[in-house]
N, C-alpha and C positions, 0 to 999 in steps of 0.2 A: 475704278474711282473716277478719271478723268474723263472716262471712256462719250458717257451722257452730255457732260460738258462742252466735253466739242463736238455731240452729235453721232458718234461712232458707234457702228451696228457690232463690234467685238474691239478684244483688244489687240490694234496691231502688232503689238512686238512682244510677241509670247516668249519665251525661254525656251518652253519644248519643240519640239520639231512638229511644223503642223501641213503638211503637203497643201492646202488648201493655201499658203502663204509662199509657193513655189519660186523663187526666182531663176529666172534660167538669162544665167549672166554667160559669158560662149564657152566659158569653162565648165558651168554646168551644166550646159546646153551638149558641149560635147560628150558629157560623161553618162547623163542621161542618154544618150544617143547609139551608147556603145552597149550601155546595160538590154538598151529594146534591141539594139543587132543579135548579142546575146541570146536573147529570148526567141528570138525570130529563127538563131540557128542551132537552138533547143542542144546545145553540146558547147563543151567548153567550161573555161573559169572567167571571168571577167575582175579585174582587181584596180579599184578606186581608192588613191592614197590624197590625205592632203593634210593640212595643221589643225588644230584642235579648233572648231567651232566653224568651220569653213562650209560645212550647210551638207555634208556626206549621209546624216542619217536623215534629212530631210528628203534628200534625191532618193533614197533607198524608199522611203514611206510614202513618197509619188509615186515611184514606179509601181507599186506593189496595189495602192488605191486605184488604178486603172488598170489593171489585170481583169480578163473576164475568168469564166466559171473552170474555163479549162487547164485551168496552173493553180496548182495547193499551195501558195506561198506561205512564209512563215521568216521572220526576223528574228536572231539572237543577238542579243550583247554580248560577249565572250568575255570571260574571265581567262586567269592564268588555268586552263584546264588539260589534263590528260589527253590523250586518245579515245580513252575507254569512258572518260566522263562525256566527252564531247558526245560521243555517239549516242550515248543514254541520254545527253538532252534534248539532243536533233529528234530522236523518237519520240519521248517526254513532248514537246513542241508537237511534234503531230498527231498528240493524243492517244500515243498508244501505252500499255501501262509495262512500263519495263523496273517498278522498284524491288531489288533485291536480286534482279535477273546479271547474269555473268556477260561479257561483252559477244558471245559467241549468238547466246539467245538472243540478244538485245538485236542484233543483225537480223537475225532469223526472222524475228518479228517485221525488222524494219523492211528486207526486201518482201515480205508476203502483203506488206501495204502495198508498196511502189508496185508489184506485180497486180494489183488491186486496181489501184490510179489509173493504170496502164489500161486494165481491158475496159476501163469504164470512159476511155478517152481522155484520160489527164494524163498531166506531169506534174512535177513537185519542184519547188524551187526552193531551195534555201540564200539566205542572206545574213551573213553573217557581219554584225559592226563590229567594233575596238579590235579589230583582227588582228593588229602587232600585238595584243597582248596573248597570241597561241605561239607554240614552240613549232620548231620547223618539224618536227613529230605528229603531234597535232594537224599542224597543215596537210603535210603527207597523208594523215587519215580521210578526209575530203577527197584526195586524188582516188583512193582505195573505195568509200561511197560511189563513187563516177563509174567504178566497174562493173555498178549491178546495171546491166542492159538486155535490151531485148531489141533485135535486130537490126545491133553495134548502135542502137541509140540509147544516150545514159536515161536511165528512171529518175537522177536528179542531178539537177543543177545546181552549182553553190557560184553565190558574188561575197566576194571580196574585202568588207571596207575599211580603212583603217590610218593612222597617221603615218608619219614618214619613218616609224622604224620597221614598217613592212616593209620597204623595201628592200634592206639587208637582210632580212628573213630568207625572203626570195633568192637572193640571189646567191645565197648558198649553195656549194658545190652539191650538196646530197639533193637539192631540189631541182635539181636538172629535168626531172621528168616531171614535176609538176609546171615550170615553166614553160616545158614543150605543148603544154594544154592549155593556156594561157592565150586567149584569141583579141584580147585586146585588156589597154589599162589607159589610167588617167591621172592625171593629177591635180587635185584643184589649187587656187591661189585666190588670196585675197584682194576682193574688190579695189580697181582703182579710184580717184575720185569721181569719175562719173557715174560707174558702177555703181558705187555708195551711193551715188542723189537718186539714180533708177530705181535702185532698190528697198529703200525709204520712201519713198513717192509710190513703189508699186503696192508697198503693203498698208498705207495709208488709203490711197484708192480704195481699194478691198471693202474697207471698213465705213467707206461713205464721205471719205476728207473733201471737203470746200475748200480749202484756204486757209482752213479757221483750224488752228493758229496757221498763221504763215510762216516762212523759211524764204531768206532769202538764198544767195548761193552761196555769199558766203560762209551761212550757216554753213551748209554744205558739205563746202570746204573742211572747213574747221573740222565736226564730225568725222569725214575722212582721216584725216591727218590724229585725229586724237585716237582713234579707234582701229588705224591701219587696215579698213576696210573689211577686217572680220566679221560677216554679218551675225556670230553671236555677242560680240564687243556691244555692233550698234544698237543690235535689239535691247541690250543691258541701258547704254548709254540713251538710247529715244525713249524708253520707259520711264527714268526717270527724270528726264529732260520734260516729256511732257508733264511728268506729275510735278515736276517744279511750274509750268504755269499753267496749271488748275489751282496750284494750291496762292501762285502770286497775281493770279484771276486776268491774266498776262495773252491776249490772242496775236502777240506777233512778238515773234521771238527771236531776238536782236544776238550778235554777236556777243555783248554782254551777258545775256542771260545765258551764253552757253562757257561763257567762261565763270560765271558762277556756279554752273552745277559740276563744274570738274574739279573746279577749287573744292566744294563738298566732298565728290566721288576720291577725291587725292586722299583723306584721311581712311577711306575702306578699301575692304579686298573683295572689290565687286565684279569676279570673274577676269581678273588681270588687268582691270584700266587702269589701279592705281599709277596715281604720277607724283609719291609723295617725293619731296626733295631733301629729307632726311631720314635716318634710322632713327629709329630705338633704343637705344641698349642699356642692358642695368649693367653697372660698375660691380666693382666687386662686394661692395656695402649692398647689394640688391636694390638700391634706389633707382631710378631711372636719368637718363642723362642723355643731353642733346649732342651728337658729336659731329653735327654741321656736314657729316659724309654725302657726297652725291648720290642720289640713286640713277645709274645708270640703264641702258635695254638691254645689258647683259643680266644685268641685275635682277630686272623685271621676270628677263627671262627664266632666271634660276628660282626667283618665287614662283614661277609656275610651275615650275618641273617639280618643285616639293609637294604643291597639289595635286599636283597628278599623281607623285607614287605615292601620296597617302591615299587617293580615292584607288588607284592600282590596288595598294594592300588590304580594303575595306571589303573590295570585289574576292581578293584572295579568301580571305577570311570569309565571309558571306558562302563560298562554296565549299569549304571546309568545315561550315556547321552546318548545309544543308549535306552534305556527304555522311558526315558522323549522325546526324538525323535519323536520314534512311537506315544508315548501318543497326543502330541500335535499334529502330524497329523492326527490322529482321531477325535482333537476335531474341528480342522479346516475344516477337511473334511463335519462333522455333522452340523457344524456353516453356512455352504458356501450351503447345502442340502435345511437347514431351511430356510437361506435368500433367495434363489432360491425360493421355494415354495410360502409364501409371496408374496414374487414380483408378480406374476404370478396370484395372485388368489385375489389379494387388489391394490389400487390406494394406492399411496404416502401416505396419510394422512392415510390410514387405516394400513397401513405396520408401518406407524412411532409410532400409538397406539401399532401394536401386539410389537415392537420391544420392548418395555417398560415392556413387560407380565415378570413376575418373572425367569420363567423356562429358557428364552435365557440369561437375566444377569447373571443368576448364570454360566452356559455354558460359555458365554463368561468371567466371572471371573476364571472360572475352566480353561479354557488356558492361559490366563494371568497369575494364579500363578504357572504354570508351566514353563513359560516364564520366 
C-alpha cells in the first residue's frame, strides 16, 4: 500500500523469511559462515540456536538459494514427530513416494536415492527448522541417516535450527554420540542499537529508499529499544510504522509519530510488541474490569510462551491428521483390493459368506476407528 508512495520497488519489511533481504549482522555472519564450512567439509552436523524471530530460517533460505546444482537441498519445519515419521518426511521432501510404506522400506528407498545422488555427483542436504520441537529420539534418528556412506563419506548432511530449548536437548546424556559429530554451532542474538539502524537502512535500500520518509537517529533509537532489536519485532513494527505515514501523508517521521504508533500497537498482539500497561479481566459477574495491574517483561514474556505452545499444538495436530490421512487411505485402498478380488473370483452368495470371514471385519473396523 505505502510501498508506491514512497517509491519502493517491494515491500521492505516482509514477515516471511526472504533471503534476498539477508542481513549479516556478525552473529549471523558467523553462523552463515559455519553452515558454508559445513558444506565445504560435506560431513558433520552443524546446529544454529537462537530466540524466536532472530532471522535463523532466513540464514537457512540464504544458504540453500546459493547452493549450486551439486547439493539436493531441501528445508523442513518439524513438528513434535516420531523417528519413523521424520524419515517418511525427509523422503516425502525428496520426492520420493514412501505412503503406506513401513520405516524399514521407507530407508530402503531412501538410501537407493542418496546412492543415485552419489554416482551422478551430488550430495543431499537436509535442514531442518523449529528443531527443539523433536525428541532426543528423533534427533538420534539423523545421527543413524549420516550412516548411509560411501567411502566413510555421509550421502547426507543434516543443519540444525532451532531456539534455545535445543540446547538441552543436546546435551543430554544419551546424545553423547550425536554431539561427538557436531563440527560447529552458533547462537544468534538480538540486534543492538546499531544493528537495528543497519538493518532497517539495509532493507530500505533494497527497495529503492531516498530519504523519503526520513528517520532521524533517534527514531532509531527508539525502534531499538521498543522492539529489543529482534528483527521480526522491527519488520512488525516498520510495517506499520510506515503505513501510519502513508496513511497521515507524513514524509519525516518524528519521535512522535513513533510514539504514536506504539501507543496503537499497545492495544494488539502484533507478534509480542504489545506494551499494554494493564490486564483484562472479567470479575466473576463476566463483565470486564480494569485492575490497574502492571504488565511486566516477565509478563510479556509468558504471553509469548502461550503462543508458541498454541502454535506447538496446532503443528502437533496438523501432523496427526495428515498421519491418520495416510492411514485411512491405505486401509481403503486394501479394503477396495479385497473387495475387487472376491467379486471377481465368487458369485454374490459366495462373496456375501467371504465378506463375513473375521480378517475383512476387523479391516474394516481398523478404518472406521480411525474415522
Amino acid at each position: 500500500m505505502y510501498e508506491s508512495f514512497f517509491g519502493f520497488s517491494d515491500k521492505p519489511f516482509k514477515l516471511s523469511p526472504d533471503p534476498h533481504f539477508f542481513y549479516g549482522s556478525a552473529h549471523h555472519n558467523k553462523a552463515i559462515s559455519y553452515l558454508r564450512y559445513g558444506l565445504e567439509l560435506g560431513e558433520g552436523f552443524i546446529v544454529i540456536t537462537g530466540p524466536i524471530g532472530t532471522g535463523k530460517t532466513t540464514i537457512a533460505r540464504s544458504l540453500i538459494s546459493s547452493l549450486d546444482e551439486s547439493i539436493v537441498a531441501i528445508q523442513i519445519a518439524t513438528t513434535r514427530l516420531t523417528p519413523e515419521a521424520l524419515v517418511s518426511l525427509i523422503a516425502a521432501n525428496f520426492g520420493l513416494q514412501v505412503e503406506g510404506l513401513g520405516k524399514a522400506d521407507v530407508l530402503r528407498r531412501l538410501e537407493a536415492f542418496l546412492n543415485n545422488l552419489h554416482r551422478q555427483g551430488k550430495r543431499a542436504l537436509l535442514v531442518l527448522d523449529e528443531a527443539q520441537n523433536l525428541s532426543s529420539e528423533t534427533i538420534e534418528e539423523l545421527r543413524m541417516l549420516s550412516n548411509f556412506q560411501i567411502d566413510d563419506k555421509p550421502l547426507i548432511q543434516s543443519f540444525l535450527l532451532g531456539q534455545e530449548e535445543l540446547k538441552p536437548i543436546i546435551e543430554l546424556p544419551e546424545m553423547e554420540q550425536f554431539r561427538q559429530r557436531i563440527i560447529a554451532s552458533c547462537h544468534l542474538k538480538p540486534f543492538d542499537n546499531e544493528e537495528t539502524k543497519n538493518y532497517i537502512q539495509h532493507r530500505l535500500k533494497l527497495v529503492g529508499w531516498s530519504d523519503n520518509p526520513q528517520l532521524n537517529s533517534e527514531a532509531f533509537e527508539l525502534i531499538a529499544d521498543y522492539t529489543k532489536g529482534v528483527p521480526r519485532k522491527i519488520n512488525i513494527f516498520m510495517d506499520r510504522l510506515f503505513l501510519f505515514a502513508f496513511l497521515e501523508n507524513i514524509t519525516f517521521i518524528s519521535t512522535e509519530h513513533i510514539e504514536s504508533v506504539k501507543t496503537e500497537m499497545g492495544d494488539e498482539l502484533s507478534g509480542g510488541l504489545q506494551n499494554a500497561s494493564k490486564y483484562k479481566m472479567r470479575n466473576l459477574n463476566g463483565a470486564d474490569t480494569d485492575t490497574g495491574v502492571k504488565v511486566t517483561h516477565n509478563d510479556l514474556h509468558d504471553i509469548e510462551k502461550v503462543y508458541k505452545t498454541l502454535a506447538e499444538v496446532t503443528k502437533v495436530l496438523d501432523d496427526v491428521l495428515y498421519r491418520k490421512t495416510l492411514t485411512i487411505k491405505h486401509l481403503d485402498k486394501m479394503i477396495r483390493e479385497k473387495r475387487k478380488i472376491l467379486s471377481e473370483t465368487e458369485d454374490d452368495k459366495s462373496f456375501q459368506k467371504l465378506a463375513g470371514k473375521r480378517w475383512l471385519k476387523e479391516l474394516i473396523k481398523d478404518r472406521d476407528n480411525e474415522l
